[in-house]
N, CA, C and O atoms as a printed pandas DataFrame, in Angstrom:
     atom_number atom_name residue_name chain_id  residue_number  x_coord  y_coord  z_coord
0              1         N          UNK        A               1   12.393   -7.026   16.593
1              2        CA          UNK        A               1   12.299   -8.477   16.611
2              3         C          UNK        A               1   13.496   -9.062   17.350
3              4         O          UNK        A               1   14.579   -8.502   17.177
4              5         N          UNK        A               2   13.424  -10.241   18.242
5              6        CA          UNK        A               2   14.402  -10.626   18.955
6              7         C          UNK        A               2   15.244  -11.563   17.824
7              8         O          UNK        A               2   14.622  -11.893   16.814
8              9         N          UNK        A               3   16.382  -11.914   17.949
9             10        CA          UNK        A               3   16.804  -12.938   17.399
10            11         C          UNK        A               3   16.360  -13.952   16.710
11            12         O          UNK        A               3   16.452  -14.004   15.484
12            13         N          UNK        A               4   15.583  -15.290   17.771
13            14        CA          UNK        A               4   14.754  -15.686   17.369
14            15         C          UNK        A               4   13.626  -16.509   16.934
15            16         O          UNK        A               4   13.308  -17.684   16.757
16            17         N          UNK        A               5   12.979  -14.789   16.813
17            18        CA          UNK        A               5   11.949  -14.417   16.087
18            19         C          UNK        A               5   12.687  -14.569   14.144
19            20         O          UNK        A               5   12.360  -15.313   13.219
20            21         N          UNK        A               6   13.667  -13.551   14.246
21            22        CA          UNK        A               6   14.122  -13.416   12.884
22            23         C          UNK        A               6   14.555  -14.863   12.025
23            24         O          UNK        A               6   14.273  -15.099   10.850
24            25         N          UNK        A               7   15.421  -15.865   13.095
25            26        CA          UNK        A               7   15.693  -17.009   12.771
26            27         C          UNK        A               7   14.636  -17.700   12.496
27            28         O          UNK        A               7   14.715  -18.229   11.387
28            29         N          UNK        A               8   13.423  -17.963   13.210
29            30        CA          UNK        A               8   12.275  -18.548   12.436
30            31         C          UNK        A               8   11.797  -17.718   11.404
31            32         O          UNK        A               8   11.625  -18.268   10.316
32            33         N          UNK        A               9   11.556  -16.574   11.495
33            34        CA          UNK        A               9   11.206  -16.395   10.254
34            35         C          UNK        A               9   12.015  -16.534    8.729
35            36         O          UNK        A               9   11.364  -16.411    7.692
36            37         N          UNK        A              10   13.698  -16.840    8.700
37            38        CA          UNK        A              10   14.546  -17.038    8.221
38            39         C          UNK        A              10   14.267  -18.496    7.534
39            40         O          UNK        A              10   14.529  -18.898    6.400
40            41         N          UNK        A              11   13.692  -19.083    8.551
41            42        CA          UNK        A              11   13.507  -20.554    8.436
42            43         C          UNK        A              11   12.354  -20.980    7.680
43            44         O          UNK        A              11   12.193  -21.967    6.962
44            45         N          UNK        A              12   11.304  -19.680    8.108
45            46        CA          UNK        A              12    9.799  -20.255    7.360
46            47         C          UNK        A              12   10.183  -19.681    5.504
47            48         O          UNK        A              12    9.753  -20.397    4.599
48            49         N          UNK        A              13   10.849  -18.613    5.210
49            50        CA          UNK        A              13   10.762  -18.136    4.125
50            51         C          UNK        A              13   12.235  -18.755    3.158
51            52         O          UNK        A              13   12.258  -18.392    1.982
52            53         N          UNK        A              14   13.101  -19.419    3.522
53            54        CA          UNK        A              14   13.506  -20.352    3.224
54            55         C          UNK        A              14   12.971  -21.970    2.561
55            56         O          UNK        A              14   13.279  -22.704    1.622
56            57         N          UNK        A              15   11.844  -21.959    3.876
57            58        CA          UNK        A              15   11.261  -23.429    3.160
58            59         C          UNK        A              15    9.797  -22.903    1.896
59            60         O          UNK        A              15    9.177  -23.556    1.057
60            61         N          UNK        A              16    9.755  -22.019    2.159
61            62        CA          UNK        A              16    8.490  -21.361    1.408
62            63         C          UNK        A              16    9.536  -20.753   -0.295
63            64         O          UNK        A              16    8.870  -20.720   -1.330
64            65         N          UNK        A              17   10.888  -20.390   -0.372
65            66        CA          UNK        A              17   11.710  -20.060   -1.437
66            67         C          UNK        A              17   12.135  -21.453   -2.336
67            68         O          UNK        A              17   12.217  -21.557   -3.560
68            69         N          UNK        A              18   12.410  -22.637   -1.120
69            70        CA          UNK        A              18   12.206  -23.801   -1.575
70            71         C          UNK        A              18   11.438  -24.606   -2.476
71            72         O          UNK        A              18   11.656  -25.368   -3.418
72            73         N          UNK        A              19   10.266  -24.067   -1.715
73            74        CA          UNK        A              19    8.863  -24.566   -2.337
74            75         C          UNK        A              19    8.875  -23.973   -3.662
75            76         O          UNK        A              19    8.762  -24.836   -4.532
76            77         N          UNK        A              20    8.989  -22.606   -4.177
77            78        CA          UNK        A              20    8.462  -21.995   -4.949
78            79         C          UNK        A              20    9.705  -21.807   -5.921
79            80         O          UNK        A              20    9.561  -21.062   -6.890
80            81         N          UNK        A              21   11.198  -22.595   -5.658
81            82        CA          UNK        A              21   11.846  -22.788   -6.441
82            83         C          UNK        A              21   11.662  -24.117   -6.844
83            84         O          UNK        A              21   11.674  -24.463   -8.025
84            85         N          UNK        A              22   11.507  -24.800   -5.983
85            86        CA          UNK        A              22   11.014  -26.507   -7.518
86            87         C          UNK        A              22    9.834  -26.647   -7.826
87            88         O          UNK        A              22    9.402  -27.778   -8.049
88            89         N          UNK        A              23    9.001  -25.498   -7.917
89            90        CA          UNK        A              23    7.607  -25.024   -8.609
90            91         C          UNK        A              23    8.247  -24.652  -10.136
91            92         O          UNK        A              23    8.395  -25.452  -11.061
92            93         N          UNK        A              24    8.612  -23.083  -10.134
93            94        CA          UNK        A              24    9.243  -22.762  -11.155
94            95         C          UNK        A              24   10.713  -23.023  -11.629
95            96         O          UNK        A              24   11.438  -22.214  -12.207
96            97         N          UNK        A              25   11.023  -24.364  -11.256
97            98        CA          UNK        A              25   12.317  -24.915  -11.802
98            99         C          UNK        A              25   13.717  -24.159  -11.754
99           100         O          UNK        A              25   14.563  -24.345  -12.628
100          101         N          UNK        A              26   13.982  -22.988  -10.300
101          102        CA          UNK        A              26   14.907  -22.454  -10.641
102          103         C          UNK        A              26   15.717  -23.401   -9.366
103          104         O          UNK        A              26   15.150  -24.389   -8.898
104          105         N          UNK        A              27   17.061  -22.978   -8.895
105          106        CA          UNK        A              27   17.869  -23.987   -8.407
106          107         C          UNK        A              27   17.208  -23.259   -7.074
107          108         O          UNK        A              27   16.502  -22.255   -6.981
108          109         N          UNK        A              28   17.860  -24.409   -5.827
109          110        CA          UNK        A              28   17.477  -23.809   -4.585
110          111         C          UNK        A              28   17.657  -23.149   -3.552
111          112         O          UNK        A              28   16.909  -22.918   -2.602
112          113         N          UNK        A              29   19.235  -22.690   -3.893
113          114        CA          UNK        A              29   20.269  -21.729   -3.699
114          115         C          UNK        A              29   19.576  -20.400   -4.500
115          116         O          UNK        A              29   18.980  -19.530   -3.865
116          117         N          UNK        A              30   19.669  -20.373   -5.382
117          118        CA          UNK        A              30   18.966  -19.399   -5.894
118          119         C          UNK        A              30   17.473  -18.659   -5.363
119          120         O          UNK        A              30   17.292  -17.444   -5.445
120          121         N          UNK        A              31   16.462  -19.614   -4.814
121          122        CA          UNK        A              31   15.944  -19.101   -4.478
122          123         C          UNK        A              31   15.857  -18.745   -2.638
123          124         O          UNK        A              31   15.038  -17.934   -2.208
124          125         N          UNK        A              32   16.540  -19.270   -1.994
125          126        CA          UNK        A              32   17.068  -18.986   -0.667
126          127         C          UNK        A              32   17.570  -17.442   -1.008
127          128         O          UNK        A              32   17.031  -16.497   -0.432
128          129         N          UNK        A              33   18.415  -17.276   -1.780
129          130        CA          UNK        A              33   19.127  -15.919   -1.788
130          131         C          UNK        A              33   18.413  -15.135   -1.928
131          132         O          UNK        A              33   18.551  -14.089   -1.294
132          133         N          UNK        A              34   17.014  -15.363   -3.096
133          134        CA          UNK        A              34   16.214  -14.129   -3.212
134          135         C          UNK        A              34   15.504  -14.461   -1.553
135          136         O          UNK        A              34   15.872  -13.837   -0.558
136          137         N          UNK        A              35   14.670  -15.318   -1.530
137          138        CA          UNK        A              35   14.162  -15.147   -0.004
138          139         C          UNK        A              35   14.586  -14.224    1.295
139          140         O          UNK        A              35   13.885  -13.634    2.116
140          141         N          UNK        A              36   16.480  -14.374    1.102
141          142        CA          UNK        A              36   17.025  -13.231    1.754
142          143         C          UNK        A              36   16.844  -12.051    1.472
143          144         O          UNK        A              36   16.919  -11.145    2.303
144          145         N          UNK        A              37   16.625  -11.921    0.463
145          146        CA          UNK        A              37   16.952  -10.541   -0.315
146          147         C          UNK        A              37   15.641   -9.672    0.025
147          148         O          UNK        A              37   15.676   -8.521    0.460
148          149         N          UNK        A              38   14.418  -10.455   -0.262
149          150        CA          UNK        A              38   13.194   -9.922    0.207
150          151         C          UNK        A              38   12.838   -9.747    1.302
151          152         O          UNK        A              38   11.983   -8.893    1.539
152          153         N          UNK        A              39   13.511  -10.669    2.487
153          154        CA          UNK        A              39   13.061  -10.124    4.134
154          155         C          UNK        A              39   13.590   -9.518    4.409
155          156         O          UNK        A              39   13.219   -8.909    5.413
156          157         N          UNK        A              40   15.035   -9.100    3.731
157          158        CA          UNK        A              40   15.996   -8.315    4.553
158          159         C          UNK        A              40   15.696   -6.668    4.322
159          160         O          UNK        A              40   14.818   -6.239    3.574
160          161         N          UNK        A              41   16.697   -5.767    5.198
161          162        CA          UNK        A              41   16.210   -4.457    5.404
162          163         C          UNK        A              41   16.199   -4.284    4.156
163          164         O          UNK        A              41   15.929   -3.201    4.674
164          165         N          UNK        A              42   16.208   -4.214    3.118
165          166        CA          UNK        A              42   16.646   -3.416    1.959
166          167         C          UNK        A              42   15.479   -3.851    1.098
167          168         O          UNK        A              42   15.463   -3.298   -0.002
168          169         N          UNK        A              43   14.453   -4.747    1.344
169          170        CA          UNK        A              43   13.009   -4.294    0.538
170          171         C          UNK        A              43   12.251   -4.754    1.504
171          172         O          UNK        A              43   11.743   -3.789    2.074
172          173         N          UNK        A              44   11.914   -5.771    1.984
173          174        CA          UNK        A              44   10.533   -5.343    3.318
174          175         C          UNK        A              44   10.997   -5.146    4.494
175          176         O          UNK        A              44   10.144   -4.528    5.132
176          177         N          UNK        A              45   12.163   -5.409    5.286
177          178        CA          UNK        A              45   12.944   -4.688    5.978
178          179         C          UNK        A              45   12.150   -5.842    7.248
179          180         O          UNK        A              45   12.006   -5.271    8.329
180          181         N          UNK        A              46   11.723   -7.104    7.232
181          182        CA          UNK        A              46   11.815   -7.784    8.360
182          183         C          UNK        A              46   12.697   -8.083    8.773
183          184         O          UNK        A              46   12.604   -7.790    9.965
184          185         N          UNK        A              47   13.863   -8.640    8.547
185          186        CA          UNK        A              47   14.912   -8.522    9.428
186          187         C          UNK        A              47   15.916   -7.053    9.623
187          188         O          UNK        A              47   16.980   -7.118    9.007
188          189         N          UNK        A              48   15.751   -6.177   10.156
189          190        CA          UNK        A              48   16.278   -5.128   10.191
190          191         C          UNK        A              48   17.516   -4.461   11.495
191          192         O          UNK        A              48   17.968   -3.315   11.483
192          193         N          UNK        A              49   17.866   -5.595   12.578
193          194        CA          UNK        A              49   18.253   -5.447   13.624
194          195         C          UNK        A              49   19.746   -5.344   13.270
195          196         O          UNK        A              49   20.341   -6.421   13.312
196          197         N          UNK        A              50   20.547   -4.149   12.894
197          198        CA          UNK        A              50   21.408   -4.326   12.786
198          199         C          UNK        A              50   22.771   -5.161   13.755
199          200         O          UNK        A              50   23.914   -5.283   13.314
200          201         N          UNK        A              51   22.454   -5.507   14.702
201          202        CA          UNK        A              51   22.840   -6.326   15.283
202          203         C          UNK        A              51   22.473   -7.777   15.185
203          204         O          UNK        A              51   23.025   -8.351   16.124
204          205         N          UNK        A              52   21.957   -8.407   14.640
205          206        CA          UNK        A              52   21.719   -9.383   14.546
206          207         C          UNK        A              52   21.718   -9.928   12.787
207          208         O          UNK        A              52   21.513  -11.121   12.559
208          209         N          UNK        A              53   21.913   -9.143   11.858
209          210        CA          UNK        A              53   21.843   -9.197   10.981
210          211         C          UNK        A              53   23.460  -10.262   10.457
211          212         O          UNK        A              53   23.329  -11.120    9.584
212          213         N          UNK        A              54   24.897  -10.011   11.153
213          214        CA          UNK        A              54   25.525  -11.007   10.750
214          215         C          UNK        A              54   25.521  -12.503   11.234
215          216         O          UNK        A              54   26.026  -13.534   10.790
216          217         N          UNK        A              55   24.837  -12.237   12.197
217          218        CA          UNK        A              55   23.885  -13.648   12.633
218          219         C          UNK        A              55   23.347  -14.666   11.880
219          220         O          UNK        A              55   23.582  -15.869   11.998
220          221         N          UNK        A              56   22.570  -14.091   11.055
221          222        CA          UNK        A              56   21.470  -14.623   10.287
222          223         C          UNK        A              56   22.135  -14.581    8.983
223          224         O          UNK        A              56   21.722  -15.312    8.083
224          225         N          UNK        A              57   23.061  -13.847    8.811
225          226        CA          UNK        A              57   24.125  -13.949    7.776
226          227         C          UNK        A              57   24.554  -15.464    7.374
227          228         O          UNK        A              57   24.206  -16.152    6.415
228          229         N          UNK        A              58   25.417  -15.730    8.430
229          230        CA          UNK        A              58   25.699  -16.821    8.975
230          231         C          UNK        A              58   25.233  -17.635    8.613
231          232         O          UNK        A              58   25.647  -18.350    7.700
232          233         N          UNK        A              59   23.907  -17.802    9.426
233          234        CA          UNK        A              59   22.669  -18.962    9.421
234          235         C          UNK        A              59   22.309  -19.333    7.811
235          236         O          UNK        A              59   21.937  -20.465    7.502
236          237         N          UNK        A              60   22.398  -18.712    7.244
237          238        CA          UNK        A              60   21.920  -18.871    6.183
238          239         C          UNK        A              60   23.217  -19.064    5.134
239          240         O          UNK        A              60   22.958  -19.521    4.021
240          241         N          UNK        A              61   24.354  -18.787    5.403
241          242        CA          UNK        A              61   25.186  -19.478    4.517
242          243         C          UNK        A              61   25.516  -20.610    4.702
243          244         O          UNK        A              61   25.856  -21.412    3.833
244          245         N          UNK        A              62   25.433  -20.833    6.136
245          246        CA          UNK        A              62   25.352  -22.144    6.697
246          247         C          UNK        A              62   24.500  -23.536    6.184
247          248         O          UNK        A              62   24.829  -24.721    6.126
248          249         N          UNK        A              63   23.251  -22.810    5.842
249          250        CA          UNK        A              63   22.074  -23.421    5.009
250          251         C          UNK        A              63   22.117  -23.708    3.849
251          252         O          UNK        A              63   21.540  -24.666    3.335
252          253         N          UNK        A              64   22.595  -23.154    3.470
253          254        CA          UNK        A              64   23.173  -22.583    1.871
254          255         C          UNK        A              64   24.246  -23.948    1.099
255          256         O          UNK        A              64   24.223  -24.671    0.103
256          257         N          UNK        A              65   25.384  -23.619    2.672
257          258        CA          UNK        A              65   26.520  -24.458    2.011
258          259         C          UNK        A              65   26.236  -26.062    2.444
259          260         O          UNK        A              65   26.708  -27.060    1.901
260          261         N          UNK        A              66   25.563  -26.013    3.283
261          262        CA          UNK        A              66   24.774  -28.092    3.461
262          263         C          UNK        A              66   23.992  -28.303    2.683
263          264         O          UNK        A              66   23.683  -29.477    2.477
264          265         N          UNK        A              67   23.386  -27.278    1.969
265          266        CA          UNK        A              67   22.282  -27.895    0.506
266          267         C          UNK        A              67   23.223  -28.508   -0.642
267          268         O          UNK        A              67   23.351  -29.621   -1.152
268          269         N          UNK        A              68   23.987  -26.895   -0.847
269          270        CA          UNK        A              68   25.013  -27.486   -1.951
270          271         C          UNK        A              68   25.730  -28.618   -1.526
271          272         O          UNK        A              68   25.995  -29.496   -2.347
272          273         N          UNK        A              69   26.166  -28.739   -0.055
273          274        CA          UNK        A              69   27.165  -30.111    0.140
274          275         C          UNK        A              69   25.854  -31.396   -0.015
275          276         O          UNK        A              69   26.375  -32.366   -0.564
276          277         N          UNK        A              70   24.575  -31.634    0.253
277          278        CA          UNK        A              70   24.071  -32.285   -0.146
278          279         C          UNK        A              70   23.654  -32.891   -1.477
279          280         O          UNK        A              70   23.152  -33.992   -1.702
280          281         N          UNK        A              71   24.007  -31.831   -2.367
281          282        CA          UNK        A              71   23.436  -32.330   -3.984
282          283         C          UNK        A              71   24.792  -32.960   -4.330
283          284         O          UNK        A              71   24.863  -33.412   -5.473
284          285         N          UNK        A              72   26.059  -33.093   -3.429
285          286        CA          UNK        A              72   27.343  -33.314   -4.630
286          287         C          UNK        A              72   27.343  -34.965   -4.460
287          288         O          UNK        A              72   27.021  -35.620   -3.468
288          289         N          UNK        A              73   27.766  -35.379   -5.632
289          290        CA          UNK        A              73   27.790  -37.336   -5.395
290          291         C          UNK        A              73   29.301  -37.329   -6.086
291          292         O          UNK        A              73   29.795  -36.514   -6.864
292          293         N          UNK        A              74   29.823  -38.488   -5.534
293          294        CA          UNK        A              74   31.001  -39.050   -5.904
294          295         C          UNK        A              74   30.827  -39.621   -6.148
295          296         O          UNK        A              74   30.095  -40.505   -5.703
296          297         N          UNK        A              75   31.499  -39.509   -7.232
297          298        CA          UNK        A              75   31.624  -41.325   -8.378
298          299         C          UNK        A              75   33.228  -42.113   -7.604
299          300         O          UNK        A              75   34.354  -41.633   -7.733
300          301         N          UNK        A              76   33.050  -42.766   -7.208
301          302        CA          UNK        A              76   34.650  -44.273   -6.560
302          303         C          UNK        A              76   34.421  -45.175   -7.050
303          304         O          UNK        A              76   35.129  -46.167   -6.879
């Protein structure tokens, strides 16, 4: 898989971990991580390019840390 390829698919199973975390009420960080956990080499092995894998590393903590920076509110 080229790059991306992996980044969209990063992207579709993200919004699909989304979905199916404010279904079953778990947080949405939480379910992004499993989403990783399941495409990555180590159980269905779609993203498997070891070269590209700290890439998408990246991408996704990246994702990760603008959700959490989105839920925080300040009280002034």
């Amino acid at each position: 898989m080229t790059l991306l390829s992996e980044i969209t698919l990063l992207l579709l199973a993200a919004a699909i971990g989304a979905l199916f975390g404010k279904v079953s009420r778990i947080g949405a960080v939480l379910a992004f991580v499993t989403a990783g956990i399941l495409i990555g080499p180590s159980v269905l092995g779609l993203v498997s390019s070891a070269d590209d894998i700290p890439a998408v590393c990246k991408l996704s903590a990246l994702f990760c840390g603008a959700h959490c920076g989105s839920q925080v509110f300040f009280l002034g």
